[in-house]
N, C-alpha and C positions, 0 to 999 in steps of 0.2 A: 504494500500500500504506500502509495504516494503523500510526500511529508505535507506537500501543498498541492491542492485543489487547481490553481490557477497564478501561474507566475509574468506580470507583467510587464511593460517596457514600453513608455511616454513621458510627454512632456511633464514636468511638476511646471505648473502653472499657478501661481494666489490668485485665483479671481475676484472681480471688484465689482461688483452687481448693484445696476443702477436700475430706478423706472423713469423711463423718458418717452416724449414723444415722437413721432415720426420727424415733425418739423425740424429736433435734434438733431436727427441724422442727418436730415436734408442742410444746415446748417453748418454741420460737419462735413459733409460729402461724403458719406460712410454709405457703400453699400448695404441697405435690406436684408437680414435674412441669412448671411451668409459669413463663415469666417473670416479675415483679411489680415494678414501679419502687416505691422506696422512700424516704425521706426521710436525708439524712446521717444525722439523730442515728438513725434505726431500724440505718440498717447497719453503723454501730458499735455497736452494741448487738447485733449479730452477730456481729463479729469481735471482741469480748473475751468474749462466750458460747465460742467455739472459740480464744482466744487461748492457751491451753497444746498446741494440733495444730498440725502440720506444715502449710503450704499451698507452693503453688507460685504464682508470677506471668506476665504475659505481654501483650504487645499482644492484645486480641481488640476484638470487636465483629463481628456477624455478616458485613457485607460485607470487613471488615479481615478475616475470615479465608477468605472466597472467594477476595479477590483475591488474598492473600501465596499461597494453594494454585496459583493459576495462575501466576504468578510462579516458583512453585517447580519446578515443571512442564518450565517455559522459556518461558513468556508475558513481555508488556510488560505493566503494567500501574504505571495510575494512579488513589493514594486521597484526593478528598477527607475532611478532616474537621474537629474543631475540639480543641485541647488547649489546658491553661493553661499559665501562666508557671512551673511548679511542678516538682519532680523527677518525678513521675508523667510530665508531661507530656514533659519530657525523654527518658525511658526509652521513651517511646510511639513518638515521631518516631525514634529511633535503629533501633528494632524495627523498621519498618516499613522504615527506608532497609537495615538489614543484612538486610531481606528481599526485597530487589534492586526494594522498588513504589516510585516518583516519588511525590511528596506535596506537598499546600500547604506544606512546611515555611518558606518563604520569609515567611508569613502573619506578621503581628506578634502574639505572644503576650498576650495579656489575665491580671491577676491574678483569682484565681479557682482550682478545684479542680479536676484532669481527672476524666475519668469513671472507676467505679469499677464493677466487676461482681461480687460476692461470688457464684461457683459452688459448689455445695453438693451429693455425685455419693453418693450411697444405695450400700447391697451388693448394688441390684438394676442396678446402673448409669445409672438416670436420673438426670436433673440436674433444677436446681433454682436459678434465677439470680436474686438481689436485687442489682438495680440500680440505682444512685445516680446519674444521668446528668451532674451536675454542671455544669460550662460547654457538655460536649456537648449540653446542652439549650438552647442557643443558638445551634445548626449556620443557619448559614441560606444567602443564595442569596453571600453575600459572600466564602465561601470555595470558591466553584466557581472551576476554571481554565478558561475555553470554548477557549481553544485548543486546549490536549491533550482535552477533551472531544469536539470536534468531528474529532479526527484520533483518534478511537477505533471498531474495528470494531462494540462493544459498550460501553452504559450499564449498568447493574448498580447498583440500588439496594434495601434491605431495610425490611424492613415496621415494623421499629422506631421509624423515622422519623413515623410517621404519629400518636405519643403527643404530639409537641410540635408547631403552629403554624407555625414560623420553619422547622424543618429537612422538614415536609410540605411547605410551597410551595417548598424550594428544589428537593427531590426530584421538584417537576412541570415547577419552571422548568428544571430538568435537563433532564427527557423534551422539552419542547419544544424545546430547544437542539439535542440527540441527533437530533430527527428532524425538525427543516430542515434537518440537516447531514446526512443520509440513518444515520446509524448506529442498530443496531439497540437496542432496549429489552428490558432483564431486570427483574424484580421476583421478590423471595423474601418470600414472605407472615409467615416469622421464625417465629412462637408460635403456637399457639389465643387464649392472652389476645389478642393482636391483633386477631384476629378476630372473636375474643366481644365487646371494646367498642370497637374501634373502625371497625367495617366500612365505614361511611359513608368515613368518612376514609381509608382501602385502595383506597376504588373512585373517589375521587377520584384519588389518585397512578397507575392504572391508565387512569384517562382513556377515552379512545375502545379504547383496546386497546394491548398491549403484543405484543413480538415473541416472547417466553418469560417463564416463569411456575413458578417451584419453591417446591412445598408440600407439608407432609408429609402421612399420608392426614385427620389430625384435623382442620388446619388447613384442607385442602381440603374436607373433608363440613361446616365451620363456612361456609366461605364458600359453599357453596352450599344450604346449608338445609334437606339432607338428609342419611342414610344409605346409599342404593343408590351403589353407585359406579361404577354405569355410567348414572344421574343427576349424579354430580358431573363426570364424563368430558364429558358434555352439555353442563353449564353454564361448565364451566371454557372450553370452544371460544368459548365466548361472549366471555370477555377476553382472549384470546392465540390467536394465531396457532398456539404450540407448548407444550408446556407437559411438567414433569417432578410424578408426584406420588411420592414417595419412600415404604417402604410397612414399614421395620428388617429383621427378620428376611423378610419375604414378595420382598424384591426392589424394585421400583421401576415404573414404567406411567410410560411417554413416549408424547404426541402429537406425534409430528411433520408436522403439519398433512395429512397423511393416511391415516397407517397407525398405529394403536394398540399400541405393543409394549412386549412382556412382555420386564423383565429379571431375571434370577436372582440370588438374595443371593449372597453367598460368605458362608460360613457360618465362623463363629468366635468364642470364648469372649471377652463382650464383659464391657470392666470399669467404661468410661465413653463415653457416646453424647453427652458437650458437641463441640458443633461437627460431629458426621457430616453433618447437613444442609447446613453449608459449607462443608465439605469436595467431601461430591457435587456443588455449583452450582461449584463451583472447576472440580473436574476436567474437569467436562461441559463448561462455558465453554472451558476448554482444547481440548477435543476438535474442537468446533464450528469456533474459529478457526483451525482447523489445519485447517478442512475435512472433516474426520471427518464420515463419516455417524453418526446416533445413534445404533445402536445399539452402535458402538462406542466414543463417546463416552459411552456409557450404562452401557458394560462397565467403563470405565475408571473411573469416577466410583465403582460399585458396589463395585470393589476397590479404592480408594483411601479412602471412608469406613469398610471393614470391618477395614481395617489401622488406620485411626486410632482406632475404640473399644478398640481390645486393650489400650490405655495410658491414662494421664492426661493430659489437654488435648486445646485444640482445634486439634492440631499434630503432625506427625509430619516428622522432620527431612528434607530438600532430598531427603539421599541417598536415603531410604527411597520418597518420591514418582519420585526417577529409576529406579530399582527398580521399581515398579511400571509404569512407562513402558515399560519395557525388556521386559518380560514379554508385554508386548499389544501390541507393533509386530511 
């Protein structure tokens, strides 16, 4: 038996979570909707544009908040990543350990800025993420642990990775590590931006094939080059074994490498959709290494992300996850 459930490798990002209006954006010249890596001086010129609002902070980065979800669950899990020498980066590593995941923390800290994600969530509750990657844009294959990597049931790494060099090849030297040790490969495709510029680079970290594959339906019709979505169902079969494409209100469409199944939303008045996506690869990763067949690792996943848009952040506390647990056993 595997020591960890699910061992990951993303950006450590602090996110900085605001409510603003559309006219913000517009104000700002901030794409809609979508991620955008930014320069420090731009995303302070964000954050004193809204420096009289309220925000909130918190450990995020897309894989950091899969794994802390299974974690929360009652999963093992372990995060790579990379933070500075800085209070940011202190508050990162503590997050992550009072979030019961194992982490490089041992890693000797570099001067330098940790990462920064300025989340920005509309009245229609979509988000909206400028992000300053900082030293995180230095991840590379130096802060892998291969021991807890290779005593993990599952890798799990996010498409974020694939904007910078250093933390792409570490995320492939990852998958090859994960699979001479026999453990299984996830990849979460992250944004459309991903997809729209860096595809090549997506299907490199994807390699010959991965074992699961979560994308949500944009980022799936982006990577496959079409609309029909029973052409994208086609081609996604192509790089994964199993695949989840997540779909908001409509529900979710899981392959599990033979049978195509429909899951049903749970329906509820949503205020912010930062992180529902990894929320659902959290839950469903939990479900899987518990054995769970999918669709009830599918069910799980479904009401786990439709609780966490009800609030602010990409987080809904332990209790509320064991809650939901307790519901679908």
């Amino acid at each position: 038996m595997a020591k960890y459930h699910v061992y990951g490798i993303g950006n450590a990002l602090v996110d900085m979570e605001y409510e603003v209006q559309v006219s913000d954006l517009e104000a700002l010249g901030i794409d809609k909707g979508v991620m955008t890596l930014v320069s420090e001086e731009h995303q302070l010129k964000i954050m004193n544009h809204l420096a009289e609002r309220h925000h909130q902070r918190g450990s995020g980065g897309s894989a950091a908040n899969s794994v802390i979800a299974v974690s929360q669950f009652g999963g093992k899990c372990f995060y790579s990543c990379k933070v500075a020498a800085d209070e940011l980066g202190h508050f990162y590593m503590k997050d992550l350990l009072d979030g019961g995941v194992d982490t490089n923390h041992h890693t000797e800290k570099e001067q330098g800025h940790t990462g920064r994600c300025v989340v920005l969530v509309t009245p229609d509750s979509d988000r909206t993420l400028c992000t300053f990657l900082g030293i995180s844009g230095e991840l590379s294959a130096r802060e892998l642990v291969e021991d807890a990597l290779r005593d993990s049931d599952y890798f799990y790494t996010e498409g974020y990775l694939v904007t910078s060099d250093n933390a792409r090849c570490a995320s492939i030297e990852a998958k090859r590590i994960a699979e001479v040790a026999g453990v299984k490969t996830a990849i979460s495709l992250s944004d459309p931006n991903m997809v729209k510029f860096f595809k090549p680079g997506l299907l490199d970290m994807i390699g010959s094939g991965v074992n699961l594959l979560f994308a949500n339906e944009d980022e799936a019709k982006g990577m496959a080059g079409v609309d029909d979505l029973n052409s994208v169902v086609d081609y996604l079969k192509t790089l994964s074994r199993e695949f989840v494409i997540t779909r908001g209100p409509q529900g979710a469409l899981i392959w599990d490498g033979k049978t195509l199944i429909d899951i049903d939303p749970v329906k509820v008045e949503a205020v912010d959709t930062v992180g529902a996506g990894d929320m659902f690869a959290g839950a469903f990763l939990y479900g899987l290494t518990q054995g769970w067949e999918h669709r009830r690792a599918g069910d799980l996943a479904a009401a786990a992300a439709a609780k966490l848009v009800t609030s602010l952040g990409p987080r809904i506390p332990a209790a509320e996850t064991q809650a939901i647990l307790r519901e679908l056993r």
